[in-house]
C-alpha positions as CSV (number, residue, x, y, z in Angstrom):
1,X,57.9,51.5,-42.6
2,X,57.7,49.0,-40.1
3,X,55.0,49.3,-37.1
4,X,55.9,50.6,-33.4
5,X,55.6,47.7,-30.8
6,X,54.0,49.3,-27.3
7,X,50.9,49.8,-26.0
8,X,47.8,49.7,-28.0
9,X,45.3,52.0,-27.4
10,X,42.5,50.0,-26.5
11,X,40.6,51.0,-23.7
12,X,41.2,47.9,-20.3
13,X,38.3,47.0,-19.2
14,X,38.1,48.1,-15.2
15,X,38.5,45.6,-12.3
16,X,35.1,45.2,-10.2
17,X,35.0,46.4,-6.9
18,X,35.0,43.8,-4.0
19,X,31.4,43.4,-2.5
20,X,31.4,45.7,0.7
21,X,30.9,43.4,4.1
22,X,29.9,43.7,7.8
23,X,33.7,42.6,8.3
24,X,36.7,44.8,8.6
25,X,38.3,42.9,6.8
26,X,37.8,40.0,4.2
27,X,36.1,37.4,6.1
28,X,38.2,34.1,7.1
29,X,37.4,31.1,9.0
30,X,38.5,31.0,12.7
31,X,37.3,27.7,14.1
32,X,34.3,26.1,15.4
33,X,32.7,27.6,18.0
34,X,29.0,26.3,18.2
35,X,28.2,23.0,18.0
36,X,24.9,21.5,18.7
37,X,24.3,18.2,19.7
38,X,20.9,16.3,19.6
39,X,20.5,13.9,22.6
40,X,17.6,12.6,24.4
41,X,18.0,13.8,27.8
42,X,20.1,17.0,27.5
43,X,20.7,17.0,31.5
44,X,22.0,13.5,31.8
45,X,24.4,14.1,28.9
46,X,25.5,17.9,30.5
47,X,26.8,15.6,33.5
48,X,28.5,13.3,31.8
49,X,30.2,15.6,29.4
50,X,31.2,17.6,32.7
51,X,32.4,14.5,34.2
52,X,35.0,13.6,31.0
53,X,36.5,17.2,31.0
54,X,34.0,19.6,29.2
55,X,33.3,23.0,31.0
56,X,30.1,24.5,32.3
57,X,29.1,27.6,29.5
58,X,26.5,29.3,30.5
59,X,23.0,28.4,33.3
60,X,21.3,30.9,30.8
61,X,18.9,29.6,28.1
62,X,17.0,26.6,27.1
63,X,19.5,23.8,26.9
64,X,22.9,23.0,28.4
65,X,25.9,24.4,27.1
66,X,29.4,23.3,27.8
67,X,32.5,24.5,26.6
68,X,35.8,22.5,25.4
69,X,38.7,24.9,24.5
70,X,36.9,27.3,22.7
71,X,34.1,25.6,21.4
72,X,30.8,25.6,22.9
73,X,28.8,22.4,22.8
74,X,24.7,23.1,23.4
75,X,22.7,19.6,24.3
76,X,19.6,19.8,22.2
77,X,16.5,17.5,22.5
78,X,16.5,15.0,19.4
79,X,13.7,14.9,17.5
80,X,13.0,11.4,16.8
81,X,15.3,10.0,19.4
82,X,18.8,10.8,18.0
83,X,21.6,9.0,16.8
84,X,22.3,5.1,17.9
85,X,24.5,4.1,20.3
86,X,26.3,2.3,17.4
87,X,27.0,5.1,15.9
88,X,25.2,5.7,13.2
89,X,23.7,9.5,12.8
90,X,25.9,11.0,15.7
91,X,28.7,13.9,15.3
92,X,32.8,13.4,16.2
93,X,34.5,15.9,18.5
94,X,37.7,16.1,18.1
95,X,39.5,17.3,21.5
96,X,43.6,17.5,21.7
97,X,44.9,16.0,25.6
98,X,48.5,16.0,26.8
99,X,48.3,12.7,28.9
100,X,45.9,10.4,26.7
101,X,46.3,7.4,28.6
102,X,45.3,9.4,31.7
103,X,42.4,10.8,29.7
104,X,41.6,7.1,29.1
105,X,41.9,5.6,32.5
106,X,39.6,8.7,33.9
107,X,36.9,7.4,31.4
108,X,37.4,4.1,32.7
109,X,36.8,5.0,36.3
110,X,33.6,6.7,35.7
111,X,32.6,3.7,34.0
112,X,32.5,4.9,30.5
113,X,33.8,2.5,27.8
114,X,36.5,4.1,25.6
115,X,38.1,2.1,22.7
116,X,41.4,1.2,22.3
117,X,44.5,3.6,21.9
118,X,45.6,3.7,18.3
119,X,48.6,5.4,16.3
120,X,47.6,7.8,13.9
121,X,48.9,7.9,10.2
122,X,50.7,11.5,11.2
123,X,52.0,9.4,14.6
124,X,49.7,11.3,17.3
125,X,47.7,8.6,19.3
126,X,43.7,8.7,19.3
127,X,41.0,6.7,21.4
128,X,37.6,7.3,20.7
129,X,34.2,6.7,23.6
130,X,30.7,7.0,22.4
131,X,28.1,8.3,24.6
132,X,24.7,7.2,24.1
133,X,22.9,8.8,21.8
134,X,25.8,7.9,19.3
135,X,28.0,11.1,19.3
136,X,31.6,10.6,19.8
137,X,34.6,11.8,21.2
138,X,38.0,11.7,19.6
139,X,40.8,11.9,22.2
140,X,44.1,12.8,20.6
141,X,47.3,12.9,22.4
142,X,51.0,13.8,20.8
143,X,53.2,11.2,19.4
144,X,54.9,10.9,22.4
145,X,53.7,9.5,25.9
146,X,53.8,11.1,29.1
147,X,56.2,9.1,30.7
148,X,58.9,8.9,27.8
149,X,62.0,10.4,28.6
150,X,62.7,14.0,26.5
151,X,65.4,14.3,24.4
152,X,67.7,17.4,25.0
């Protein structure tokens, strides 16, 4: 008598419960949206950040906070001085502009020293600018410039 193929009749073992969280639902990573920066003088670095495009936070608390998109940037004191203006030690911000070469010029007229406009492997366009205490700024701008013509 041959055997019945089916199901046997051992016992599954049960699936574990997922771990109950604070979240309503499982929790996923949105974004950035606190960076802190060590510089040496937070107040000289809140005006120039203001003056390239970041946003005033928040007057409340110990340090300056700015906002880019929705990120907030807080200017910390360094301890031990910070990063070097060569860039060694410092952080990269990554901020997307729609007219990078105006973005660069503006830099230029406040007498900041951005670097040079280069093409991306992905063909969006990128300059970086250093501020002193050797955090930088990544501009990136779309593939195509402001004054191309569209396509229709």
């Amino acid at each position: 008598m041959a055997k019945k193929k089916g199901k046997s009749k051992a016992k599954r073992k049960k699936k574990p419960e997922p771990p109950v969280t604070a979240y309503p639902v499982s929790p996923y990573i949105i974004g950035m949206d606190w960076i802190e920066l060590p510089v040496r003088e937070p107040a000289r670095s809140a005006a120039v950040y203001r003056s390239i495009g970041f946003a005033p936070r928040s007057t409340a608390g110990r340090y300056p906070r700015l906002a880019v998109g929705g990120t907030v940037v807080v200017l910390r004191p360094a301890k031990g001085g910070g990063g070097d203006a060569k860039g060694g030690g410092g952080m990269m911000i990554q901020v997307a502009v729609d007219h990078l070469e105006n973005k660069r010029a503006q830099l230029r007229e406040l007498g900041l020293k951005p670097g040079p406009i280069r093409v991306q492997g992905r063909g969006d366009r990128a300059f970086v600018w250093r501020d002193s205490d050797g955090h930088g700024v990544r501009f990136v701008g779309p593939a195509r410039r402001a004054d191309d013509p569209k396509i229709t």
